[in-house]
C-alpha positions, 0 to 999 in steps of 0.5 A: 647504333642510333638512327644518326651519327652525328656527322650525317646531321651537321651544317654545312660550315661545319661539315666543311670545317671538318673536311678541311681539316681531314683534306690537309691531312690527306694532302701532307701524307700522300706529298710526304710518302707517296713519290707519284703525288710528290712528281704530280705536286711538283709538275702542278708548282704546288706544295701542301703548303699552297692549298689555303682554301677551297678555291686552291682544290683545283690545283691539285692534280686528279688521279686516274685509273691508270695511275693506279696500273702503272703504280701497281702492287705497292708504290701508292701505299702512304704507310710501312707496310707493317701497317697494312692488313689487307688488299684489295683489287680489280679483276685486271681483266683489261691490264694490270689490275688495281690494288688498294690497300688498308690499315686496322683504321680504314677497315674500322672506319669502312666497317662504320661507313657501311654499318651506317649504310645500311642502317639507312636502308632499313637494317637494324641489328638482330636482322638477317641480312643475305650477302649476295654480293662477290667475296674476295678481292672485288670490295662488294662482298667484304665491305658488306659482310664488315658493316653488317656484323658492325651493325649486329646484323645476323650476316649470311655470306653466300656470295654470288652464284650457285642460284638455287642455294640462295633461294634455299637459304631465303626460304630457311634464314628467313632474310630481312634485307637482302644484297647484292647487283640489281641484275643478279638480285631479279635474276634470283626473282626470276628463278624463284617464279619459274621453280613456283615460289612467289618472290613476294612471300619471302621474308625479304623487306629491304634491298641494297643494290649497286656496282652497276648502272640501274635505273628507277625502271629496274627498281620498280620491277624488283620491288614489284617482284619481291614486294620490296624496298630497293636502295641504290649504294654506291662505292668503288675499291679505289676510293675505299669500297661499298658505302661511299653513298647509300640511299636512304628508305625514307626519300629513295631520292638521291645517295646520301654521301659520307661526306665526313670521309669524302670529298665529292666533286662533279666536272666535265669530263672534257674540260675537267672544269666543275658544273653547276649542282643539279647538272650532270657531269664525271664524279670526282672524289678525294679520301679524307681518312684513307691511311694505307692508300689516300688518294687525291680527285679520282675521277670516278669515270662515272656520270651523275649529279649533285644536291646539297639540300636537306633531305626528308629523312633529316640527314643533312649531307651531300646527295648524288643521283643514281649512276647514269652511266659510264664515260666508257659505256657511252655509245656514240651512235651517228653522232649521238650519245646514249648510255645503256641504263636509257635504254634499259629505262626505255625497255622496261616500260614495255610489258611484252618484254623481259629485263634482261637484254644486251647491247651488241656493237658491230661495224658496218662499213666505217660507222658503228651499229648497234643491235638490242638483244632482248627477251620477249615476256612469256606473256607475249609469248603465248600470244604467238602461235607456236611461239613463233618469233618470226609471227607478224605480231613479233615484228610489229613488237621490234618496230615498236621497240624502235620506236620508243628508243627513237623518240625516248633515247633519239637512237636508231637500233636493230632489234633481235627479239629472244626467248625468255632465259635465251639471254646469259644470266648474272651472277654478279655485274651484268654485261650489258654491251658486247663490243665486236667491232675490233673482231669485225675489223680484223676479219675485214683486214685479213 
């Protein structure tokens, strides 16, 4: 594989003469065999015939996570399904779960997205690469293992979990690049120092990390730990999977999109109208060469930017930022909006405490109220006599806590300090927020 494709070094004309010619594509064959985009066309007055330019863009309608549900198993597919090789899907632990489907075609060019992907990230064939990442019906696992064998990686599939196995199989393959959830990945790091092996020794040189909010203080710790370089990807199963966006190793500054399979499009999520680059706002993407499931201005749910200049590493495609958060993760705390990857940025400037924490909503009375559960450091620890957190030194920790969160992310929080390894570990997504303000709630009503 060479250090591009040509479709990462293109201008921006003829980025978007490509584009074009792959949206009409995409909008005839989900207007002509998909029933839920011929009934939204129609609500919009539109045919495919309508869209002329990029102007005509917004007149198509968005689709939501929730048309995915009430469209479940098959009725999105745009292909017989004689054509279709796979399927995958959400967990469906709040409802029905999503399901995407792909042909022979889609996987091939998958497999080509993420092979590219991690080529960016440091990845060259002959490499070990340790696939951490969940197989099955979530894309993470999978659309790595593809990409990696495409790029002539030496793939190991070890999936999340079973925590001492993966340390055991880093010290015998002798990993180049290792993959998998941020949270998960210092979790293995973790583990490695409190057996007695350093993260540093290890053969690992690169990191991809994604499928959830991190932010450039969680980079700093792991690459610190494992003396690394950490890349953030991006993807989600509805639009296709892992290596929508891959940051490159070079710039470590933006995820390059792959703009020759996808359109992006950033808007408020109030207004549903586009923001100028460079702002935040809901990520909205249109597959340019799905077959078995094209779909049409998702909205991703998640917040982050855009940038259209050249990189420093010579690629010449559409940049977003990391993730700042969720649309549904948001936290309204007396009338102000945080997002739990600022408190983690907030938190992880602080040396007296460790990196795993959670987020706890409760109600008192009719207003929200929100605890951090965080681990105090170990080095803290041994400061206090008999490991004490109730020593005064412990409480003068929280209202420093406080403080930063009040003058760096503008929230009030009460803070409950844990002893390291209190907090429950990740095998693969952490849970940053537990919401118990229905159950407080109902107790209060029974």
């Amino acid at each position: 594989m060479t250090t591009f494709v040509s479709e990462e070094t293109l201008d921006r004309s003829q980025m978007r003469d490509l584009q074009w010619k792959r949206l009409k594509q995409t909008i005839k064959r989900v207007y002509s065999n998909v029933p839920f985009y011929q009934e939204e066309f129609k609500k919009q007055g539109i045919t495919p015939d309508n869209i002329q330019s990029w102007n005509d863009v917004s007149r198509l309608p968005f689709t939501k996570k929730h048309n995915l549900r009430e469209n479940y198993p098959y009725n999105l597919i745009a292909t017989p399904m004689e054509n279709v090789v796979r399927l995958h899907g959400s967990s469906g632990t709040s409802g029905k779960p999503t399901v995407v489907a792909y042909t022979q075609n889609d996987i091939d060019n998958w497999a080509d997205i993420v092979a590219r992907a991690i080529y960016m990230a440091g990845g060259r064939k002959g490499d070990v690469l340790h696939n951490a990442y969940g197989y099955g019906l979530f894309t993470g696992g999978l659309g790595i293992h593809h990409g990696s064998e495409r790029l002539g990686c030496v793939t190991v599939p070890i999936s999340g979990g079973n925590t001492s196995r993966q340390i055991t199989l880093i010290q015998d393959f002798k990993p180049r690049i290792i993959c998998g959830t941020p949270s998960y990945i210092l979790n293995v790091g973790e583990t490695m120092k409190n057996i007695g092996i350093d993260p540093a020794s290890t053969s690992i040189e690169y990191a991809i990390l994604g499928a959830e909010p991190w932010t450039e203080e969680m980079r700093d710790t792991i690459e610190k730990l494992f003396n690394i370089k950490a890349m953030d990807i991006y993807g989600l199963s509805e639009v296709m999977g892992p290596g929508v966006a891959m940051e490159c190793k070079d710039c470590q500054d933006g995820l390059h999109i792959a703009e020759d399979h996808f359109y992006v499009e950033i808007i408020d999520p109030d207004t549903l109208m586009p923001v100028p680059e460079g702002t935040d706002g809901e990520i909205v993407f249109t597959s340019l060469t799905k077959e078995a499931l094209p779909i049409i201005r998702y909205r991703t749910g998640d917040i982050a930017s855009i940038t259209r200049e050249t990189c420093g590493c010579g690629r010449t495609t559409t940049k977003m930022s990391r993730i700042k958060g969720r649309i549904d993760d948001m936290i309204i705390l007396r009338g102000v909006n945080v997002f739990p990857s600022e408190i983690e940025r907030c938190i992880l400037q602080m040396e007296e405490i460790g990196t795993n924490y959670q987020i706890h909503l409760l109600k008192k009375g009719v207003m929200d109220h929100a605890q951090l559960h965080v681990e105090v450091s170990e080095a803290f620890l041994k400061t206090l006599p008999e490991k004490d957190l109730e020593h005064q030194s412990a409480k003068d920790l929280i209202r420093k806590i406080q403080g930063v969160l009040k003058t760096e992310a503008l929230v009030t929080m009460e803070v409950c300090l844990k002893q390291p390894q209190e907090l429950p570990r990740s095998e693969g997504k952490a849970k940053r927020i537990i919401d118990n303000r229905s159950s407080a709630s109902l107790s209060a009503s029974s």
